[in-house]
ZAMARGU-4260 file (C-alpha; in steps of 0.2 Angstrom, whole numbers, plus 5000, padded with zeros to 4 digits):
<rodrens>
0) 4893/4637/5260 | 4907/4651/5262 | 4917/4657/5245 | 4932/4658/5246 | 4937/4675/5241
5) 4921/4687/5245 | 4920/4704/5248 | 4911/4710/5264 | 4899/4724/5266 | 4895/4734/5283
10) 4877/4738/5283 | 4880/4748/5297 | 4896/4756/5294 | 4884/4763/5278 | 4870/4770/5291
15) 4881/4775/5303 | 4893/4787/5289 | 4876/4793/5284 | 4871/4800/5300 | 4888/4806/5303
20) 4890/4816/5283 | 4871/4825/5289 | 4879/4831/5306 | 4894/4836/5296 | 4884/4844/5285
25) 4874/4855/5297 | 4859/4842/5296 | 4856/4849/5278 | 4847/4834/5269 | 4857/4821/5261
30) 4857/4810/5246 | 4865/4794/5247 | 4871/4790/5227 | 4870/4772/5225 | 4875/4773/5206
35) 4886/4758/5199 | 4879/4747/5210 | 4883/4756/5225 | 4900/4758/5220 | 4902/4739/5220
40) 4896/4738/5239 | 4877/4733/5230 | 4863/4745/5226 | 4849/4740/5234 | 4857/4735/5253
45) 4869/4751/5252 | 4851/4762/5247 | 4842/4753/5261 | 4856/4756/5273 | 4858/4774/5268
50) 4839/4778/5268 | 4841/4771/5288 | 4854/4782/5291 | 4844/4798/5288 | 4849/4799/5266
55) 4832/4806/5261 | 4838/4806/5242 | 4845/4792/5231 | 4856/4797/5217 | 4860/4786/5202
60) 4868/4789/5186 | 4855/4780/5175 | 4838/4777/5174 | 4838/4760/5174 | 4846/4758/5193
65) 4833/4771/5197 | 4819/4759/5190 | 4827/4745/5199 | 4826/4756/5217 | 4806/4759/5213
70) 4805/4740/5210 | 4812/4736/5224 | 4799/4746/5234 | 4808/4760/5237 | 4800/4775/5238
75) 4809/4789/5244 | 4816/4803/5231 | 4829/4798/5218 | 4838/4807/5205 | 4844/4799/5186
80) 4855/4811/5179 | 4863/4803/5162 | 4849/4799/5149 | 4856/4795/5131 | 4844/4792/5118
85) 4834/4778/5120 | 4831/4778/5138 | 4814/4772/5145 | 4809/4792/5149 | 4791/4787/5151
90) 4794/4774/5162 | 4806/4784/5174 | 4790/4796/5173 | 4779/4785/5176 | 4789/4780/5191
95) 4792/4799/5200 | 4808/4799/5195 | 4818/4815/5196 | 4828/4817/5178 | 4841/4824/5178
100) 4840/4838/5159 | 4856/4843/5152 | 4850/4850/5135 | 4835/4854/5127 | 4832/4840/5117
105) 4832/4829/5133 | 4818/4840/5139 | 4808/4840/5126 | 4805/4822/5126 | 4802/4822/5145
110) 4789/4834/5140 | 4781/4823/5127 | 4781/4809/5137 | 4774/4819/5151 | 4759/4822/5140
115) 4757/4807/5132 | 4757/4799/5151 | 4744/4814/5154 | 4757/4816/5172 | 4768/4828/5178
120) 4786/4825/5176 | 4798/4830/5188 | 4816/4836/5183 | 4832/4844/5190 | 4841/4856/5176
125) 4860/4854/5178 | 4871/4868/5174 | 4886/4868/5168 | 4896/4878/5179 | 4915/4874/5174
130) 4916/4856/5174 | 4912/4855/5155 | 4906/4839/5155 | 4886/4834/5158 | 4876/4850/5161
135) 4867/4865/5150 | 4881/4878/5146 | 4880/4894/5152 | 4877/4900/5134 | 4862/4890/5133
140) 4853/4892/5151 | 4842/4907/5148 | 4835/4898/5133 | 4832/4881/5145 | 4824/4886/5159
145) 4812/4898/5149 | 4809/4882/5139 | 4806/4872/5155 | 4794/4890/5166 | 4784/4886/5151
150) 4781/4869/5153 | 4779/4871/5170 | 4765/4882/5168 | 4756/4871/5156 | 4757/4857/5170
155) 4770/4842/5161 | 4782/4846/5171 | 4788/4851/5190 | 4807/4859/5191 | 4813/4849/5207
160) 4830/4854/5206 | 4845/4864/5201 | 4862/4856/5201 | 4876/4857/5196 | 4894/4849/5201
165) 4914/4852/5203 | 4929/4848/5196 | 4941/4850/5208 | 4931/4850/5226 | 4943/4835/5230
170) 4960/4849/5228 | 4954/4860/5242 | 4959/4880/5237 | 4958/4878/5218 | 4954/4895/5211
175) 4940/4883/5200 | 4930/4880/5215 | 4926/4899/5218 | 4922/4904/5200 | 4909/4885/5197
180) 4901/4893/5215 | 4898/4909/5206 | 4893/4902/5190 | 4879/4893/5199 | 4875/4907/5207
185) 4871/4916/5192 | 4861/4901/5185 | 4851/4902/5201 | 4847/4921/5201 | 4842/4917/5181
190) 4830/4903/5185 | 4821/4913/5199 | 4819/4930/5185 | 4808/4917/5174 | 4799/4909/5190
195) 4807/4892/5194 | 4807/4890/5214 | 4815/4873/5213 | 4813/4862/5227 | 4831/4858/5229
200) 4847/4867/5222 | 4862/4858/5226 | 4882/4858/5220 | 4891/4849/5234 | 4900/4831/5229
205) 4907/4820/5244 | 4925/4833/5243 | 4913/4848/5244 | 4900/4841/5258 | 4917/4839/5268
210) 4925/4854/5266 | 4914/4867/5260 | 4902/4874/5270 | 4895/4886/5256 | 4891/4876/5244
215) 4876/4865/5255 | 4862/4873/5248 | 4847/4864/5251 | 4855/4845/5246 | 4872/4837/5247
220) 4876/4822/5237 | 4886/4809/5249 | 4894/4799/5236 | 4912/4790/5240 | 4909/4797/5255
225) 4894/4787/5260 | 4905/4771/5257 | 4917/4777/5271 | 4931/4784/5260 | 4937/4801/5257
230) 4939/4808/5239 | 4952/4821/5245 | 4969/4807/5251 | 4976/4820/5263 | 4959/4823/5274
235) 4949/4810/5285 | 4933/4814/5293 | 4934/4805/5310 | 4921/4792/5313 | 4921/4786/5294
240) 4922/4771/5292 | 4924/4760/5275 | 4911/4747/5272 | 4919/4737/5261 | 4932/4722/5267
245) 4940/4712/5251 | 4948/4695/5255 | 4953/4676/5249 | 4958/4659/5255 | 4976/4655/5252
250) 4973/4641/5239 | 4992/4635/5241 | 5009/4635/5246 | 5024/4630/5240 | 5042/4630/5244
255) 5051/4637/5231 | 5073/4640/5227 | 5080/4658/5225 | 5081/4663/5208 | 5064/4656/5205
260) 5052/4668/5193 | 5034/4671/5199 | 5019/4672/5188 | 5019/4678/5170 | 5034/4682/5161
265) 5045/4681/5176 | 5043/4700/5184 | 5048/4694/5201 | 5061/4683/5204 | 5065/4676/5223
270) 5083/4682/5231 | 5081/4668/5244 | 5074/4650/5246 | 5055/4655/5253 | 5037/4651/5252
275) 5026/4658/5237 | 5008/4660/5241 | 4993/4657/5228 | 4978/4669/5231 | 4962/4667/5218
280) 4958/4681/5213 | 4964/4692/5199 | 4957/4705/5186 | 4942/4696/5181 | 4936/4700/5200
285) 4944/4716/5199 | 4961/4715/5206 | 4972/4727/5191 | 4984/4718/5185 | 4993/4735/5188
290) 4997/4729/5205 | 5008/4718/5198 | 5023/4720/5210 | 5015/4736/5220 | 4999/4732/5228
295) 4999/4729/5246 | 4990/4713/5255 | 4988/4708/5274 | 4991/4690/5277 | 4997/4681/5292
300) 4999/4697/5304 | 5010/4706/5291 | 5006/4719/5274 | 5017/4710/5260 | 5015/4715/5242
305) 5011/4705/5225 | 5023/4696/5219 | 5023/4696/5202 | 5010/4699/5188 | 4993/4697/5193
310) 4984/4685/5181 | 4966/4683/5176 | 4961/4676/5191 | 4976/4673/5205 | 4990/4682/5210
315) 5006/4675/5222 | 5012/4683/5240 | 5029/4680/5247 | 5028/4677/5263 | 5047/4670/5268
320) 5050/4659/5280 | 5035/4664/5288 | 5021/4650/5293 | 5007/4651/5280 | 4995/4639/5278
325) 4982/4635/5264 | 4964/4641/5269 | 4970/4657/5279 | 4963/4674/5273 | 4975/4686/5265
330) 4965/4704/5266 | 4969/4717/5251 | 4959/4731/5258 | 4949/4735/5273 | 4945/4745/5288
335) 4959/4747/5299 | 4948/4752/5313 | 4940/4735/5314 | 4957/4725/5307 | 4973/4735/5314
340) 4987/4736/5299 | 4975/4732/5284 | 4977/4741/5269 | 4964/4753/5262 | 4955/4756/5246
345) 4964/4772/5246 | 4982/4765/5251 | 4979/4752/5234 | 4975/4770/5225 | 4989/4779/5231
350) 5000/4763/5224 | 4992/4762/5207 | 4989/4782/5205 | 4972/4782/5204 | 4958/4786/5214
355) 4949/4773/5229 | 4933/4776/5218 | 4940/4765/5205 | 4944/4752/5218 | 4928/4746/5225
360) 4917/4749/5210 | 4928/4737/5198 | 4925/4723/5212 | 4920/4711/5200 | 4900/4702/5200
365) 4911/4682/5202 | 4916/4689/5219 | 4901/4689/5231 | 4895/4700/5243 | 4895/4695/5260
370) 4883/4707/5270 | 4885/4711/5289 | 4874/4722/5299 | 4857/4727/5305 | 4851/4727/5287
375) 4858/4711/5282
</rodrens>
């Protein structure tokens, strides 16, 4: 039976932006990151429909989404690049899991665990090139990958990668972007004087993949991207399309008087005798309550915004005089492609100054996913 409020996924849309970031991306090979449960769209469909696509790497941000990928029968390359303590490290080497080193300590104990497993651990040694958060500093990466030559030599371990990332790919012309490029440079020329000949070095983000042709290497990492939205608000890449459709029943109307206050603590006040709209969901599925009074909602042919605070789980539209009925769908965000005039994840990003990312990841687990496509 239907729910009434779901959030729909294109299978398709995901395989068909994957083709289309490869071509972008002069056919160098991508890797589809599925991290945060496929940035709310699901993991394992959005990996599958990748993988079809042409991703030949998955990316995730912890070891246990990569697990969950391997269990799942998934077989292709994948990347697990934030490992605090306590992470099942053998089990991630047990699996061929690439992991992703960003101190020594974090490589010491893949080592152990290779040799306890008696196998040969794969890992990608992240540099930190400017972004000064994950990564080896620059101080410290002579020191790391003669540390890692070593352990190569003795057989624990395989160098699959160097990476690194960007801070401000998305703000195309920053003067950052040309010294992290350098920097990773220099890391590169570093490891190949002690012997590393990684498989893969890559840099490029979703904001890079799409707008900087030098930073490709030999991997680029489709994230946002992959979902059909761009991380950089003033630039599209045609034939993108966004994968994720968010909507809800009406649950009710009702005829209300002007000077009528909406919703908690009376934000919105009617000038007018109209029609208030009840729409179930609210910030437990992932609607922010910041969109009280500002985020924007297609219902009945028209975009109206939020009337009022949004509450734990409904908000209110007011629609007028216009004829609205319990049971229609009222659309928060969407591909305007397939529905003309819908808002998109970025348009709610633009209204609550933030970023579409955060949009589709905080989709909460009570709304389900309603999957449409080849792979469904």
């Amino acid at each position: 039976m239907a729910h009434f409020a779901h959030a729909r996924v294109d299978l398709d849309a995901l395989t068909s932006n994957a083709r289309l970031l490869r071509e972008h991306a002069g056919g160098t090979p991508l890797m589809g990151v599925v991290k945060a449960d496929g940035y709310g769209h699901g993991m394992l469909p959005a990996a599958r429909a990748l993988i079809a696509g042409g991703a030949s790497w998955l990316g995730t941000a912890l070891i246990g989404e990569a697990l969950q990928l391997r269990r799942a029968g998934i077989t292709v390359p994948v990347l697990a690049w934030i490992i605090p303590p306590g992470e099942p490290v053998g089990e991630a080497v047990g699996a061929d899991i690439d992991l992703g080193v960003s101190d020594r300590a974090v490589l010491d104990e893949v080592v152990s665990e290779a040799r306890r497993l008696g196998r040969t651990a794969r890992v990608q040694l992240k540099i930190d090139t400017g972004l000064n958060r994950g990564g080896v500093s620059a101080a410290d990466w002579a020191e790391l990958t003669e540390a890692a030559a070593r352990a190569e030599d003795d057989g624990h371990l395989r160098v699959s990668g160097i990476w690194s990332h960007f801070a401000c790919a998305d703000e195309p012309g920053h003067p950052s972007i040309g010294l992290q490029l350098s920097n990773f440079h220099e890391a590169l020329e570093i490891a190949d004087k002690v012997g590393l000949a990684p498989e893969v070095r890559h840099i490029a983000n979703s904001a890079a993949l799409l707008t900087l042709p030098e930073t490709r290497f030999d991997l680029v990492r489709g994230g946002i991207a992959s979902y059909g939205l761009s991380p950089i608000p003033d630039f599209s890449l045609p034939g993108l399309r966004p994968a994720m459709t968010l909507r809800s029943r009406v649950a009710l109307t009702k005829r209300v008087g002007a000077g009528s206050g909406v919703s908690y603590g009376h934000r919105y006040v009617t000038d007018r005798e109209t029609t208030l709209a009840l729409v179930p969901l609210g910030y437990a599925d992932g609607v922010p309550r910041a969109a009280t009074n500002k985020g924007p909602v297609l219902l009945g042919d028209r975009v109206r915004t939020i009337a009022g605070t949004v509450c734990m789980d409904q908000f209110v539209l007011d629609v007028g005089d216009d004829r609205v009925e319990a049971g229609e769908y009222a659309v928060l965000f969407g591909d305007p492609g397939e529905t003309p005039g819908v808002p998109t994840a970025q348009d709610w990003a633009a209204v609550l100054d933030t970023i579409p990312y955060e949009i589709v990841t905080r989709v909460g687990a009570r709304v389900p996913r309603e999957y449409v496509g080849a792979g469904s």
